[in-house]
N, C-alpha and C positions, 0 to 999 in steps of 0.2 A: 515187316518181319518182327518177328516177336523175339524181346532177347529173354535169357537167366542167369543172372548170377549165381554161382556155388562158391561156395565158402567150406574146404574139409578141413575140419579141428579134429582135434584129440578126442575130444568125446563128441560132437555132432557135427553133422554137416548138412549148411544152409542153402536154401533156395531162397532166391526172391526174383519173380516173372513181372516182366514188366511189359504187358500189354496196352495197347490203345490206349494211354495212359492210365489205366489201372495198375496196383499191384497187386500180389499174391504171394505169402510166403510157405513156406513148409521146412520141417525139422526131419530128420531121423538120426537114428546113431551111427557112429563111424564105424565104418570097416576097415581095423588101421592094416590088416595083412593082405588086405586088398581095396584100396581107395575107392576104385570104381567101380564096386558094388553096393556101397552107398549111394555113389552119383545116379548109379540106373535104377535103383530101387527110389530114389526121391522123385527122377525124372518121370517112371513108371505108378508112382502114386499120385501125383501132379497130372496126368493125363497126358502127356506132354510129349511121348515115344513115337507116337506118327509124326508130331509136327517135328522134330528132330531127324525121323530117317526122312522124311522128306523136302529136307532144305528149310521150312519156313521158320526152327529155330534157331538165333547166335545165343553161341554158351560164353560162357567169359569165369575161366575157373580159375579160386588159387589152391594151390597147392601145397602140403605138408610133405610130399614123397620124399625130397631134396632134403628140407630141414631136418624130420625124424633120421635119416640114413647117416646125415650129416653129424648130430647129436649124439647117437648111439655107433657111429661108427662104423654102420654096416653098409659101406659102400663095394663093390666090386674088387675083386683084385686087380691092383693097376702097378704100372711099372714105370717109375721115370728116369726118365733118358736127358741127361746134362751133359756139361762139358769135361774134358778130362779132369779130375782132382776136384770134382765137385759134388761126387755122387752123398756125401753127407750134408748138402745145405738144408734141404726140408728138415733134416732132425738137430745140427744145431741150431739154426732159428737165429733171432737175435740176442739169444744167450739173454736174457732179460729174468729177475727172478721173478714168480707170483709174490711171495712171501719174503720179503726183505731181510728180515731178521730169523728167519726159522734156519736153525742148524744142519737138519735133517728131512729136507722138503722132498716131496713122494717124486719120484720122476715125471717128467712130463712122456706125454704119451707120444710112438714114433709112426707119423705121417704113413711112409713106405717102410717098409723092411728092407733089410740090405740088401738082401739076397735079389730084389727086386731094382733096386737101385742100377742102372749103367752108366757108362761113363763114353763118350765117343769123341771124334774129332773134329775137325772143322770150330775155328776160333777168330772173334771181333774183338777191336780194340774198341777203346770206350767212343771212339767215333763211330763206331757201325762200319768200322772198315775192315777187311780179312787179312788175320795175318795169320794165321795155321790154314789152309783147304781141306774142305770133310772131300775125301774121294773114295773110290768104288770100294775100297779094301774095308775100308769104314763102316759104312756102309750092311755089308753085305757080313762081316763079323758082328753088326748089332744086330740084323735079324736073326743069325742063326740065334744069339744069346736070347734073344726074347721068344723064337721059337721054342725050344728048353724049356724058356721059363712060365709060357702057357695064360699069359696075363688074361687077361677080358676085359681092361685098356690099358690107354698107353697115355702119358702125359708128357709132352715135350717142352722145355726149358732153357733156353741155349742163354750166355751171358751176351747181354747185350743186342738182342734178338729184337726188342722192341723200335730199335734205329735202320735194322736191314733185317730184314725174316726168310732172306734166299736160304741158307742153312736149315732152319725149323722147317718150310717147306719141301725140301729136298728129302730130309727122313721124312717126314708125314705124309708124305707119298707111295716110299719105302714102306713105311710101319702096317699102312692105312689096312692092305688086305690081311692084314694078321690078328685087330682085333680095334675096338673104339677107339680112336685118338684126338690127342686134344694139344694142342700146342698155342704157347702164352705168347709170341705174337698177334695172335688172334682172339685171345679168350683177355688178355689184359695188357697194349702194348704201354708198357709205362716202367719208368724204372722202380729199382729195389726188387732183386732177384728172388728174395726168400717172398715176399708177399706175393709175388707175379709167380714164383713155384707151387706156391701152398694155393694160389685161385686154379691155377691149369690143374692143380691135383684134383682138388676137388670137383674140378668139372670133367675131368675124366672119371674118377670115380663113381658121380652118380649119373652123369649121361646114359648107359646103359639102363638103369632103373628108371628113372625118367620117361626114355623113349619106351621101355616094353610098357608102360603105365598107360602113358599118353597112346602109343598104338593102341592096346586092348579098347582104352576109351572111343579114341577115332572108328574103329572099328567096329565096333558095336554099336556106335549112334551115326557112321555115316547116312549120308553126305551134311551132316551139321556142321556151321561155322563155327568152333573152335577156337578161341583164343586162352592161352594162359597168361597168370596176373604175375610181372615180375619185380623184382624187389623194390625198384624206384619208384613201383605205383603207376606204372603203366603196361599194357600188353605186347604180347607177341603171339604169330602165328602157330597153333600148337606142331603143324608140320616140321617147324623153328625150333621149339622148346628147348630140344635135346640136346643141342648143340648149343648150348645155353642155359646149362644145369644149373650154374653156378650163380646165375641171376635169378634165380627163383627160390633163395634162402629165405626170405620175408615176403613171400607170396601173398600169404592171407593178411598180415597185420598190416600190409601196403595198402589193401584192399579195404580195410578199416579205416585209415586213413584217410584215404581220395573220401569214403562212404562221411565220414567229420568233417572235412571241410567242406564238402557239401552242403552237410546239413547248418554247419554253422553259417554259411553267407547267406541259406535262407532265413534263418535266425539273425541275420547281422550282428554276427559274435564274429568276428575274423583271427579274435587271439583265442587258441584254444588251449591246456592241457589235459593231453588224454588219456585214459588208463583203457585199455581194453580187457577186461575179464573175461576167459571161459572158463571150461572144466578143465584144463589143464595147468594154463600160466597164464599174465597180467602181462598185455605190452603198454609200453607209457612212452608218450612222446609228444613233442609241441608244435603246434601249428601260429604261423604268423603271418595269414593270408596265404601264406603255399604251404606244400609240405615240405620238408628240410632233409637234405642228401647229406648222407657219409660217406667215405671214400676207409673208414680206420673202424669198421667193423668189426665184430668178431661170430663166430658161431663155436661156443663149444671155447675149446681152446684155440682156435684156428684165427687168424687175421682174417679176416675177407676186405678185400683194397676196392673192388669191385662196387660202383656206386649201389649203396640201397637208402631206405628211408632211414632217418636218424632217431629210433630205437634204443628204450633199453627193457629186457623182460626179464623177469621171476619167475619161479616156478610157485606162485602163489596163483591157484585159482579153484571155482564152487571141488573141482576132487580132489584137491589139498587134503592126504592126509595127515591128522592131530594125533600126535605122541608123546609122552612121557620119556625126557631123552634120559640121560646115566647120574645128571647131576639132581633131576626131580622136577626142574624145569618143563614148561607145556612147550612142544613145540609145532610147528602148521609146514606142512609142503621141505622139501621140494615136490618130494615123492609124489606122485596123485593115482588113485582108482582110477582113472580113465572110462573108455568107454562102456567094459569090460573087467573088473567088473563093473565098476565107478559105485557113487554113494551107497550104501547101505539101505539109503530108502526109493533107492531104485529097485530094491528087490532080486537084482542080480546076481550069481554067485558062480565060481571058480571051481569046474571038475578039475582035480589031481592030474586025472587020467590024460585028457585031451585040451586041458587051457579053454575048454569052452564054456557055456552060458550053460547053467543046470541047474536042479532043483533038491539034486542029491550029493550025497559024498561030495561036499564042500570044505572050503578053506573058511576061516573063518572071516566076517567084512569088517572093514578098517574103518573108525570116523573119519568122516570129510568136513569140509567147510559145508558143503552145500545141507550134512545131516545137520548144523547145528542151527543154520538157518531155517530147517523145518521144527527143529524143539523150540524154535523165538518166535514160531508162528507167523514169519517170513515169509516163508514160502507155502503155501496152504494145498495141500493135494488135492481136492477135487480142482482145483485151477491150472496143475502144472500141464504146459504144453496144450492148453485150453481144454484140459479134461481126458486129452488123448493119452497120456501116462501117469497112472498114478500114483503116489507117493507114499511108503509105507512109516507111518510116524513112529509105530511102537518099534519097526526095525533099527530106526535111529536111534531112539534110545536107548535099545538093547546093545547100541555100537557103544555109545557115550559111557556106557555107564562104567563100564572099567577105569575108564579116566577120572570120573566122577572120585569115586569110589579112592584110586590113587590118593587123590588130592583133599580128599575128605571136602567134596563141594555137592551143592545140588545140582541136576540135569542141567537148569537154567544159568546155571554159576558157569558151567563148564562149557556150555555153549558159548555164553557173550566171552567166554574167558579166547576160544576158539577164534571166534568174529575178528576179538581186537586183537591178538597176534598178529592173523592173516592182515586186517588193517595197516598195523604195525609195518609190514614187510611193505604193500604197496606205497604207505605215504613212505619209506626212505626211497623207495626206486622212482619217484614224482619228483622227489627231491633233487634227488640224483641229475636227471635230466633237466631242470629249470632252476631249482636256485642254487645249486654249486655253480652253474655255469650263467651267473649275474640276471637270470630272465625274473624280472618285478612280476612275479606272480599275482599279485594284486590286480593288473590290467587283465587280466587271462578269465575266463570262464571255464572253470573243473567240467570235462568232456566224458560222459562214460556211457560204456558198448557192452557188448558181450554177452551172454546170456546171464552173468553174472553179476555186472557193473553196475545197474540200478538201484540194487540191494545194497553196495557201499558206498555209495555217493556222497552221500551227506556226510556219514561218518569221516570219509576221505578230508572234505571239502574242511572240517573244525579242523583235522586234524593238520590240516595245512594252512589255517587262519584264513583261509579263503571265504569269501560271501557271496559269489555268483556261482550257477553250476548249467551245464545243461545236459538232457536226457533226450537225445533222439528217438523221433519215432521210429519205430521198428528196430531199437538200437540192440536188439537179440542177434538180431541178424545183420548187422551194418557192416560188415566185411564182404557179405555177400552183394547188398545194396551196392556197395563204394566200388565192384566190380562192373558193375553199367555204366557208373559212371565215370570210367578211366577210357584212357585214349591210348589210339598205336602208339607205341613210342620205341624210340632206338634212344641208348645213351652212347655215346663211343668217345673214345681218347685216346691220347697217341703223346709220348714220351717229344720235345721239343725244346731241347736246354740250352739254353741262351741267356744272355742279359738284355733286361729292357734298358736302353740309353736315355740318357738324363734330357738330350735333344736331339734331332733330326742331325744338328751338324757332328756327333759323334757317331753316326751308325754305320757301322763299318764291318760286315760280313765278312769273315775268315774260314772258308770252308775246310781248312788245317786243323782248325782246333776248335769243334764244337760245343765244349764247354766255356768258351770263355766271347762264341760268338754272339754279336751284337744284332739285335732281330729288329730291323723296322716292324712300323705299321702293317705294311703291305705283304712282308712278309710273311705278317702272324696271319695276316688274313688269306693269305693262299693257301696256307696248312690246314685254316678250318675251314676252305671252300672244299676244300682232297673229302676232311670228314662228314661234311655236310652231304655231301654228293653221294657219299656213299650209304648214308641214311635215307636220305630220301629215296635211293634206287630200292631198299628193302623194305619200305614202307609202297612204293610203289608194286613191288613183287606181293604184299599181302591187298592191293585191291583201292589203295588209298588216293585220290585225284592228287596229282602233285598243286594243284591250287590251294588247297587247301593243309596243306603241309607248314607249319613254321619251323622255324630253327634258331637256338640261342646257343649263342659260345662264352667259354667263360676261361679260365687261365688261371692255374697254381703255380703262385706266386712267391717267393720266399730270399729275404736280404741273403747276401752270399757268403756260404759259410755254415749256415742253417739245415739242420734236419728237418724238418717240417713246414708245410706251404700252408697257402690259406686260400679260398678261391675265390676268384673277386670277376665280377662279371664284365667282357669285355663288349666294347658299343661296337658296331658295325660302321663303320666310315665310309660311305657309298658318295660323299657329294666331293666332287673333285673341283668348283668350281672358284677352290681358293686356291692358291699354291701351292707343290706339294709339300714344303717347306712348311705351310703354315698345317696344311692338312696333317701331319704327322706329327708337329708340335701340338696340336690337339690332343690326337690319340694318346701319344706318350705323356702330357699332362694330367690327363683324363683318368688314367690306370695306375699311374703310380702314387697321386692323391686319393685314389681311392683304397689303395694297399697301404698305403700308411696311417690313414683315419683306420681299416679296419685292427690292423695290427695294435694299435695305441689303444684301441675300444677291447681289444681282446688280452693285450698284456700289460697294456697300464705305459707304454711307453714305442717309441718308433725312433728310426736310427738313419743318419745320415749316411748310408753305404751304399753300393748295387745292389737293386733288385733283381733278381733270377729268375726264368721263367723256366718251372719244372714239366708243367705236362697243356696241352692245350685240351679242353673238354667241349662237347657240341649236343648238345640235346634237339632230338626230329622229333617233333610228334604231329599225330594225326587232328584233325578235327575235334572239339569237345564234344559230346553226343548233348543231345538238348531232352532236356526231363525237367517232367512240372510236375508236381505232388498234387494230388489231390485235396481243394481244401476242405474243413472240417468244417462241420454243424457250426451255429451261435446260437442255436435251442432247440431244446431247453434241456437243461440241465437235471440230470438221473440221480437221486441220491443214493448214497453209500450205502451201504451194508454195514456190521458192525461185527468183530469177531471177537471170539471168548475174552483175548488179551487186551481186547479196548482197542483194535485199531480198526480206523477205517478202512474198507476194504471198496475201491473204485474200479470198473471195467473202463479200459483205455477206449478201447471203442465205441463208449459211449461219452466221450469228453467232449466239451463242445469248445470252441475258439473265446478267448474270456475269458474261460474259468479261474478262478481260483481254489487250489483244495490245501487248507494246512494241517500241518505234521501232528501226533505223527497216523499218517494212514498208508495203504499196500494198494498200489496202481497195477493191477494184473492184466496182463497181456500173452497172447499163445506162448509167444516165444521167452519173454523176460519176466522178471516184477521188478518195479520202482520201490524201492520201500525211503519216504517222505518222513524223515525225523523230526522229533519235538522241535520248536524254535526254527523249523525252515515252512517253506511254502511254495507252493509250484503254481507257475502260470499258463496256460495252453495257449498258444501263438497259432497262427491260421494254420497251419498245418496239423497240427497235435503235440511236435518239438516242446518239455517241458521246459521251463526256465525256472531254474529253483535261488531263489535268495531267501537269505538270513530272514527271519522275523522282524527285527529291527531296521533294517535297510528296506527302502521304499522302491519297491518291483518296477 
């Protein structure tokens, strides 16, 4: 069977077919007010619509519908439904300020509206046990009030819901035929009320949007296999999706990910970091042989508790518009032209009338990053998109020049003035994620994707003292790629508070007082056979042989007393054939030296107390799918071209394994360009993966 990866961004959305070990890619522009018209217009340009309604293609999509709605806010009207005296927790929050010292900070923005907010009966003590009953009267006064109020979902949040979910089930039964429900025993059983309110909101919210996306999709290319890429970097069944909005906020940039590490173990680079550039934002993140999970996300202003990749993004990327802010300073992004109009030397432009693409009674076009890159001769228009779109230079200039002009500079001043801003912003968000947070960036190889990322790499790579970098092939589209190459996966977790005991002879279960109870070995491991089991039956529902299914557990840990855990992976103890006395003084050695090494490596220090066991975590996944790249030529070798500006100008496609080409020269390819700075130099590895090092450092 023949699969596709799709990758929809802000400004394009990528294909890459990966037949009988062949690849194939393809571009077109996003249709953001309708995703999946971009998908069947690529899929339909690709040839690809038979082999799709007839079963013989798997699609493997990620998705921006969640993020975008998420970002801008325009999720569904949803209504949540808490305990009595709780209907304002999504809007206090944890009262935390953005701005520490600002007097008169803007409000934060409110989740639900009140008017939408209920309050109902039925009440758990912090053991999961009832001491208020929700009964009929309850009940049947929260339907009428939600009838009224007309929602088109419903989010359910009960305190304490995560240890007993009888209550959450009993309304989400109730609710169900009145409009989308989502309830946080299901959607996040773990504690800390306000994050576990604000993930069930938001998966109420955009489920509705989601599922009519993914129907229309399903729909239209039945009977195709269908999987969507969810935020941990692995999939799920699109029939799934929907009930599972809230895991598909880092859709794509997961999918860039998986497509990095990939390319680096072919490369034997295993320490990556990575910036992802498109036309809209910059995702940066690092890899150290796997990809790295967060549980303390954010989207927007919102927490997400809910595992995804460990992420940080800007709204720097090629539609970053450049402006003159109030004090006379140049500024880049957040802003961006998008798809629609996007750059200036796209040619594109903005009717009044209908927001659409026209040639008349226009708005005027904004600079981008990606125009200043065509006035540096960066980006070269008979090459963009391999000739398929062409690039209007004088249009960009005619964008620049007011800035120019501002600032009393030339076109070329005001371009690189552009470049290094934007630069500017991605090296502190590189920063951000690996050396505030102690990672020796020195052992790392600078990773860059996107249809944008080749063209900053170098500059990144100085601007972070760094001397290694790598440029993946096809790295235009490596979101789409990293989508082939991801697996079924379920992550699931479940709230289990206890203290780990110092040794077997103190373990001593108190089922009276679950926060202060003491959890064997055995016992941790019954809780993650509950979740394992249940992984594997939903990996087995999407088609996956349970032989080839593995499972890893892991355990947020944290001394007692502590707001904050750490997750530290727990072993499996399957051999019984020592006593259980010695078996359990294993485990319990095993976990709690391994939480105090991490805690002292992560604060500089570790504490003779209990350690507390917050939440148990289980990660299922399916099979790795097996993919071999095609290797490249060893000759012979094409010489360059040479453009007005003195740069070399090399077709990727015609690289051969060996080569070497140094800076500075422009590496064009359909999808991206490489642009190879003074003082660096690139190497093509059997595949075509560049490896670029300093000049002075021996390749």
């Amino acid at each position: 069977m023949m699969s596709l990866g799709v990758d929809t961004g802000g400004t394009f959305t990528d294909f890459v077919l990966l037949n009988h070990g062949s690849l194939r890619i393809h571009k077109v522009l996003s249709t953001p007010s309708a995703p999946e018209q971009a998908i069947l217009q690529g899929i339909t340009e690709m040839g690809l619509m038979e082999a799709a309604t007839s079963g013989e293609l798997r699609i493997t999509h990620g998705s921006t519908v969640a993020t975008n709605a998420a970002l801008e806010n325009k999720g569904v009207k949803t209504a949540f439904v808490t305990n009595q005296g709780f209907a304002d927790i999504l809007t206090i929050g944890r009262q935390a300020r953005a701005e520490l010292y600002n007097l008169q900070p803007n409000p934060s923005p409110i989740p639900v509206k009140k008017e939408l907010c209920f309050e109902t009966g039925g009440r758990l003590d912090a053991n999961g046990q009832e001491t208020s009953p929700l009964n009929e009267a309850d009940i049947n006064s929260l339907v009428d009030a939600i009838k009224a109020a007309k929602p088109d979902a419903i989010a359910i949040c009960q305190l304490f819901s995560y240890l007993n979910p009888t209550t959450e089930k009993a309304l989400e039964a109730a609710l169900t035929p009145l409009a989308y429900v989502s309830r946080s025993s299901e959607v996040l059983p773990t504690s800390g009320e306000y994050e576990r309110g604000i993930a069930t909101w938001l998966n109420a919210s955009l489920g509705p949007l989601v599922k009519r996306y993914i129907d229309q999709l399903r729909q239209a290319l039945h009977p195709a296999n269908i999987a969507v890429m969810q935020s941990t970097g692995g999939t799920i069944d699109a029939k799934q999706a929907a009930n599972h909005a809230v895991n598909m906020l880092l859709s794509g940039p997961a999918g860039g990910l998986s497509g990095a590490r990939f390319m680096g173990n072919v490369s034997n680079t295993a320490n990556l970091l990575t910036f992802d550039m498109g036309g809209t934002s910059t995702d940066v993140a690092t890899i150290q042989g796997h990809i790295k999970l967060t549980t303390e996300g954010h989207i927007g202003a919102w927490p997400v508790a809910v595992p995804q990749v460990d992420m940080h993004t800007i709204g720097a990327g090629g539609g970053s518009i450049a402006y003159i802010d109030d004090g006379g300073l140049l500024q880049v992004g957040p802003e961006s032209a998008g798809a629609y109009p996007g750059p200036a030397c796209y040619k594109r432009t903005v009717n009044k009338n209908n927001n659409k693409s026209s040639e008349q009674d226009s708005k005027p076009i904004k600079p981008t990053v990606t125009d200043a890159n065509v006035i540096l001769g960066r980006l070269r228009p008979e090459l963009f998109l391999g000739g398929n779109m062409s690039l209007d230079v004088n249009a960009a200039q005619q964008a620049l020049k007011p800035l120019a002009k501002q600032l009393n500079l030339s076109l070329t001043e005001i371009a690189q003035g552009i470049i290094d801003v934007a630069n500017d912003h991605m090296a502190s968000a590189l920063r951000v994620i690996s050396v505030q947070r102690g990672v020796d960036i020195q052992q790392f190889h600078l990773c860059s994707f996107g249809g944008a990322g080749g063209l900053h790499v170098c500059a990144l790579a100085d601007a972070l003292q760094m001397e290694k970098a790598l440029v993946p092939i096809h790295g235009g589209v490596l979101s789409a790629f990293g989508m082939l190459t991801s697996v079924k996966e379920r992550q699931l977790s479940q709230s289990i508070p206890g203290i780990i005991p110092t040794s077997s002879s103190s373990i001593n279960n108190n089922p009276n007082n679950n926060t202060n109870t003491q959890l064997s070995p055995e016992k941790i491991q019954q809780h993650c056979n509950i979740l394992i089991a249940e992984g594997i039956k939903a990996l087995q529902q999407e088609g996956i042989d349970k032989a080839s299914i593995t499972a890893t557990c892991s355990l947020d840990l944290r001394y007692q007393g502590q707001s904050f855990f750490l997750n530290i992976p727990w072993v499996k103890y399957e051999s019984w054939t020592k006593h259980k006395t010695e078996y359990e003084n294993d485990a319990l050695t095993t976990i709690t030296q391994a939480f105090h090494q991490q805690h002292c490596h992560r604060y500089g220090h570790s504490l003779d107390i209990a350690i507390e066991l917050v939440n148990i975590r289980v990660a299922i996944t399916g099979q790795q799918p097996t993919i071999e790249l095609p290797m490249i030529p060893t000759q012979p070798e094409v010489k360059p071209t040479i453009t007005p500006e003195g740069n070399y100008i090399y077709q990727r496609s015609n690289l051969v394994a060996g080569q070497i080409i140094h800076g500075p020269a422009l590496i064009a390819e359909t999808v991206s360009t490489t642009y190879i700075d003074v003082n660096w130099r690139g190497y093509i590895d059997a595949v075509g993966n560049i490896l670029l090092t300093k000049s002075a450092t021996p390749l």
